[in-house]
N, C-alpha and C positions, 0 to 999 in steps of 0.2 A: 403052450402054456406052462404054466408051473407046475400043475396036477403032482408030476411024479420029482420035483428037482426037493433037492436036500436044502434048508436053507437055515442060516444063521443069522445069529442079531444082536448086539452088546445085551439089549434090557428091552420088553416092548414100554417101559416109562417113557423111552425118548421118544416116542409118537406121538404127539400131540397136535392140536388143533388140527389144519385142513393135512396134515400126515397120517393123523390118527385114522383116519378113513383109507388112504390107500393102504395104509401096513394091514389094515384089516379086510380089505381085499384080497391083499395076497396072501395071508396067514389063514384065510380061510380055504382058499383055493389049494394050497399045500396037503398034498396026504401021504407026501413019504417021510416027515420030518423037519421038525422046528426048531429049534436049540437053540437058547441063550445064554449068556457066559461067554463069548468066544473071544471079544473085541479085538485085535489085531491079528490074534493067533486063527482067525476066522479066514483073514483075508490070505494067508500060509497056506489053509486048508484047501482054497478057493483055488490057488496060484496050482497047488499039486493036484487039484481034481478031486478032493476028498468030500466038496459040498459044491453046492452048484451055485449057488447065488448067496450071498454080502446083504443083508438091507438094512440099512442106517438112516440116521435122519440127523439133521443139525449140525454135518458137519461144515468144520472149516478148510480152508485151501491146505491147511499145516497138519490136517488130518489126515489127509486124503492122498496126497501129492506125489509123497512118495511111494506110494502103494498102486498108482496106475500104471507109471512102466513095465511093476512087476506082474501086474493082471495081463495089458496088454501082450506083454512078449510072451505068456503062458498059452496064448490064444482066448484070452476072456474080452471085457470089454469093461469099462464103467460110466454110467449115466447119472445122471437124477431122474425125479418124479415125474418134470416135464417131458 
């Protein structure tokens, strides 16, 4: 679970409709830390290990795209909500 991972997130405004429920799932489940503010510089922190998990909503492929090569070769991963 997420219990103990560190997690970041542009704003929780971008959560809405059926997102709004799973960010609030996990934002509940979290008890090491939240932080908002981080937008790119998030997914840097993620790449070197400094937070454990990314969660966004709404992005587009031009958001996203180039930021998976550099998760995946870090040893991370990225998914959606599905």
């Amino acid at each position: 679970g997420v219990r103990f991972a560190s997690v970041q997130a542009t704003t929780p405004e971008m959560f809405i409709g059926p997102n709004l429920a799973r960010f609030e799932a996990v934002r509940d489940a979290v008890k090491a830390g939240f932080t908002y503010g981080s937008d790119c510089y998030g997914y840097g922190l993620l790449s070197m290990g400094f937070v454990d998990v990314v969660c966004e909503a709404d992005m587009k492929p031009w958001d996203y795209m180039a930021l998976v090569p550099v998760i995946v070769g870090a040893g991370g991963c990225a998914t959606d909500w599905g």
